[in-house]
N, C-alpha and C positions, 0 to 999 in steps of 0.2 A: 924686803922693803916694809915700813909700817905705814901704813894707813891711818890717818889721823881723820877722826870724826867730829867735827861740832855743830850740833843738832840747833840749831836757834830756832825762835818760836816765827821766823821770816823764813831764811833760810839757811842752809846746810853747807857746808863749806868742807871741805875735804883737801886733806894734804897730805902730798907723799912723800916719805923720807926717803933717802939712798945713806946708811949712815948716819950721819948726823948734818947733812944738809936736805934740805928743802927742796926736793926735786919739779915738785909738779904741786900748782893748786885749783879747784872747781868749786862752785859755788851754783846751786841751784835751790828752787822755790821749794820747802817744808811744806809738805803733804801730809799730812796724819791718815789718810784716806790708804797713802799706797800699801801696798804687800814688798816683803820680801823680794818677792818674785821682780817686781814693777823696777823697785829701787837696782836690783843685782841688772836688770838690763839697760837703765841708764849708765853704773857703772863703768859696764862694759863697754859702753859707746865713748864715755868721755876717755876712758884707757886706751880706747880704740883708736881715737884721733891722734895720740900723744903717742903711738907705735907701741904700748904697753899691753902687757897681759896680764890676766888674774891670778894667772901663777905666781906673777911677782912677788904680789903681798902676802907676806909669809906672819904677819904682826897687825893688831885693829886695835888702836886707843879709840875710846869713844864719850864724848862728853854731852849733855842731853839734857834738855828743859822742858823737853814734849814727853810727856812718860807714854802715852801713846805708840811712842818708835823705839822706846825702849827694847820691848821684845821682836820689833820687825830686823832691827838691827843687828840684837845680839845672833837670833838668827841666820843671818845677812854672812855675818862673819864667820859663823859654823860649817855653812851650807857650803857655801860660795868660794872661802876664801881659805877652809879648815884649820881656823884657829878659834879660839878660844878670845875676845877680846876682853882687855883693860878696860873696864867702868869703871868712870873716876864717880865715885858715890863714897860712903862713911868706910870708916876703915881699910883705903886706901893712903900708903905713905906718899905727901904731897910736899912735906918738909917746910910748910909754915902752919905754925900754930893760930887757930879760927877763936876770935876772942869774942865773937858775935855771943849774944844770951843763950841762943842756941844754933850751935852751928849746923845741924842738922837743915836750918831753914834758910842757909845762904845756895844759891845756885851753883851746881857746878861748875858753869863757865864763870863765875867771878872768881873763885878758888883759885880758878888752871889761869887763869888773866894777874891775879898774883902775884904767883908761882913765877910764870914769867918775866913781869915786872921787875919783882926782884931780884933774879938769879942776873937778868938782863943790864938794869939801870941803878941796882942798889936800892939801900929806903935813906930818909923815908919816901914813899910813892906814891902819886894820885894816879889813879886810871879813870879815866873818862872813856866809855864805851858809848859809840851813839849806835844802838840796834833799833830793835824794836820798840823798847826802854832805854833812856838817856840813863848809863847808870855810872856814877861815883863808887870809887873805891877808897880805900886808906890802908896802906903800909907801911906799918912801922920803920923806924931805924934798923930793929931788931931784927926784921923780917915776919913780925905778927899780923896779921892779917885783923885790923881794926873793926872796921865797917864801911856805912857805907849810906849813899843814899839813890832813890831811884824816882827820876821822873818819866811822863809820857814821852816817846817819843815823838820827833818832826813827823815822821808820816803818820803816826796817830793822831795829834793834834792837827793836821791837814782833815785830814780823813774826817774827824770829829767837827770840822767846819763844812765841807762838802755836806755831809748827811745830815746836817744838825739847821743847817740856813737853806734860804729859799733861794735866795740870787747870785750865793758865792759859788767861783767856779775852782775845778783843781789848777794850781801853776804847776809853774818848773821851779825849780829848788834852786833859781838865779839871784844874785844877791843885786838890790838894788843899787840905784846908784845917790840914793837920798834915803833916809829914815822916813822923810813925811812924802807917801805914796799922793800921787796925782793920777790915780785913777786905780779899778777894782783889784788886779793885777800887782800892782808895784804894792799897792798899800796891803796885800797879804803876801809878800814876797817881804814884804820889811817887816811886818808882825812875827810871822815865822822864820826869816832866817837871823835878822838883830835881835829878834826875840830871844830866841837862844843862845845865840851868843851871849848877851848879857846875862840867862842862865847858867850859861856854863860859867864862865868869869866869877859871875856873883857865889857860886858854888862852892868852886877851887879857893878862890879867897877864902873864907868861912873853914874850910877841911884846913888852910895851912894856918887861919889863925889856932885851931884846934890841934892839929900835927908838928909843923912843923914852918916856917915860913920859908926855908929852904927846901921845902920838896920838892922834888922835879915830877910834873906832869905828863903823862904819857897816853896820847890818844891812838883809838881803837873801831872798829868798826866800820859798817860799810859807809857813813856821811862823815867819817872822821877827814878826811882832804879835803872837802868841802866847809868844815869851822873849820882849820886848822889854817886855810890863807887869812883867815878873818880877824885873826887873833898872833898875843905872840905867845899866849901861856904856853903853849906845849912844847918840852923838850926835844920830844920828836912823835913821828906819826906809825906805828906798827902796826896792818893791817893782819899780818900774820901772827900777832901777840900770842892767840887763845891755840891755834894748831903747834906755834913750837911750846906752849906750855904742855900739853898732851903729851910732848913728846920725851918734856922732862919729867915728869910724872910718872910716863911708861921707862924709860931710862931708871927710874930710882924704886921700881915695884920689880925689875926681873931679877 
């Protein structure tokens, strides 16, 4: 089985392949703090729930924005798991061509989000990741990997309000039921969730008058179900985009 890693700067998402399907996926909070050691016994625990063993995973893609976990991970997979894993970094075949000024300075998970994209939906492609950073993508007809662009995310700009004001307090991520709030509540519940939607909208328009007006939009991430009722841009919603991209990646490097 392979074990697909992608390291966000939130958190960690892990997917197991049997073959070429998508057997099993986890999803826990990015620690830069832990060991090896720490991470290999959560591991264990969530394999343990699912009747899995560590034996199984005979294969580790790993894709990483925390350089931090770089080495606990490559580690991880040495120790633990006795392979050798796929880091998706430079000189890795990913099979679209990075037209950035310098591609060295695009993130792995945009690369393998992609990769995905296109093998998956054709181009040309927008990918809208809502992470930790709301981030735009752009895929050619070709399959070139264009660019891109990168705002804060919802729970940053939440977060940036809680610690930045006196009387504002955190909500829930509910969408109101009016734009114009009638009390503290509703009226930061409509700043932030219309807020970005009309972000993201206002975005996607602008990449397809630049791309393509035919592009199809593809969302991503863990708030991506949450805009995606709100709206109709998106062709569809793949929460699992960036683990089966890992896995095309690793498919076309063995």
């Amino acid at each position: 089985m392979l074990l697909a890693v992608d390291i966000g700067n939130t958190n960690i998402t892990f997917g197991l392949f049997e073959d070429n399907d998508l057997h099993s996926t986890w999803r826990i909070a990015t620690d830069p703090r832990k060991t090896s050691d720490e991470y290999n016994t959560i591991m264990e625990s969530l394999l343990t729930i699912r009747k899995l063993s560590p034996n199984q995973i005979t294969e580790v893609a790993i894709c990483n924005v925390v350089p931090p976990l770089a080495s606990v991970f490559e580690q991880l997979s040495r120790t633990y798991f006795q392979t050798t894993p796929l880091v998706v970094e430079s000189g890795i075949k990913t099979g679209v061509r990075i037209l950035y000024e310098n591609p060295r300075d695009v993130g792995a998970d945009r690369v393998v989000d992609a990769v995905a994209a296109y093998r998956l939906y054709g181009g040309p492609v927008i990918i809208v990741d809502f992470g930790t950073a709301t981030v735009f993508d752009a895929v050619t007809k070709e399959g070139d990997y264009l660019g891109g662009a990168i705002a804060p995310g919802i729970n940053i700009a939440a977060d940036a309000l809680f610690h930045n004001t006196s009387q504002l307090k955190r909500v829930e991520f509910n969408v109101p039921k009016a734009a114009i709030g009638k009390n503290s509540i509703t009226s930061l519940q409509s700043g932030l969730l219309f807020g970005y939607i009309d972000l993201v909208e206002g975005m996607v328009k602008r990449f397809k008058l630049e791309l393509d007006p035919n592009a199809k939009v593809i969302a991503t991430g863990g708030l991506a179900e949450l805009f995606a009722k709100e709206t109709n841009i998106f062709a569809t919603v793949n929460l699992d985009l960036t683990l089966m991209g890992l896995k095309m990646i690793y498919d076309l490097n063995r």
